[in-house]
LOROMI-853102 format. One record per residue (C-alpha): residue number from 1; chain; x, y, z. Coordinates in steps of 0.25 Angstrom, whole numbers, plus 5000, padded with zeros to 4 digits. Example, Ala and Ser with C-alpha at 12.3 -4.5 7.8 and 13.67 -1.06 7.14 Angstrom:
<marnus>
1/A/5049/4982/5031
2/A/5055/4996/5029
</marnus>
This chain:
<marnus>
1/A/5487/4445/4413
2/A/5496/4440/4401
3/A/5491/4438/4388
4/A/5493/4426/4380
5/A/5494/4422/4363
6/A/5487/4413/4357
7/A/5499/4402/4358
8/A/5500/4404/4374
9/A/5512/4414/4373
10/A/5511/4426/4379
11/A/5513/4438/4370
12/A/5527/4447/4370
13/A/5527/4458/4380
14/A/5531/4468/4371
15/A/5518/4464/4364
16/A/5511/4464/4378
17/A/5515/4480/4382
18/A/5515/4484/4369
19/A/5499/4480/4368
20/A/5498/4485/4383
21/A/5505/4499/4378
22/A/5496/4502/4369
23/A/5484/4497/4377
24/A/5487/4508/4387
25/A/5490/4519/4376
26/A/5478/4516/4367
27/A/5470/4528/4370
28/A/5482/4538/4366
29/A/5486/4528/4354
30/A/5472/4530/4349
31/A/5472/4546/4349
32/A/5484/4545/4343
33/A/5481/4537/4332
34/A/5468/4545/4331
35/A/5476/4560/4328
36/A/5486/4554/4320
37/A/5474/4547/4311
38/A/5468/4561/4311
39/A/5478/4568/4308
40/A/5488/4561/4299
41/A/5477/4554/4290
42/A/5470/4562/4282
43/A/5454/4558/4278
44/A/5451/4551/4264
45/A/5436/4548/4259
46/A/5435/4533/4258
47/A/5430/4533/4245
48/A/5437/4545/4240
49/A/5423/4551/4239
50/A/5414/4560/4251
51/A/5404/4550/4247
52/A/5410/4536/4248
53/A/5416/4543/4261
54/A/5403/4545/4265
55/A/5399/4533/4262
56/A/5409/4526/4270
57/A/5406/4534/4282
58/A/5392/4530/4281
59/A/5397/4515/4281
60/A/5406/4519/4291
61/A/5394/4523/4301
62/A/5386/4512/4297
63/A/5395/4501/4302
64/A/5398/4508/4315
65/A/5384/4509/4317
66/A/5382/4495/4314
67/A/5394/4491/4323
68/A/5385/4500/4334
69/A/5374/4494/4333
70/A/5380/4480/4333
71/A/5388/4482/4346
72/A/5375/4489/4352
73/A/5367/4477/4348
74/A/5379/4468/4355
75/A/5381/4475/4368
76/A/5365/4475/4370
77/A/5363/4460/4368
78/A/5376/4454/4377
79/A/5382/4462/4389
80/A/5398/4462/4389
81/A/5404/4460/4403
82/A/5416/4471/4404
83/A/5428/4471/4413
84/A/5431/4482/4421
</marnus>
């Protein structure tokens, strides 16, 4: 299956196993990422303050709830056909 631009050209194929090499390594990237983040990156409070930080955690839960619900809302009114 070959990809195509926008303009008709294919796309390099340093480009193509480049994005397939880290399509098959994307788990291990991630924990990676993940520790490093953890341990080289030290916390800071958003607002310089426990109370705007908790603020922001607040606002924080609130849009992922929102985005839950939304996507429940979604999923409940129009089924989605998967492959596989």
């Amino acid at each position: 299956m070959s990809s195509s631009r926008a303009n008709g050209t294919p796309p390099p194929r340093w480009l193509v196993r480049l994005g397939a090499f880290f399509f098959k390594v994307r788990n291990q990237l991630f924990t990676l990422l993940l520790l490093v983040m953890v341990f080289a990156l030290h916390p800071v409070q958003a607002g310089g303050t426990e109370a705007s930080d908790r603020l922001w955690n607040l606002v924080g839960l609130l849009v992922a709830a929102a985005g839950e619900s939304l996507r429940v809302l979604v999923i409940g009114t129009r089924y989605i056909r998967r492959g596989g």
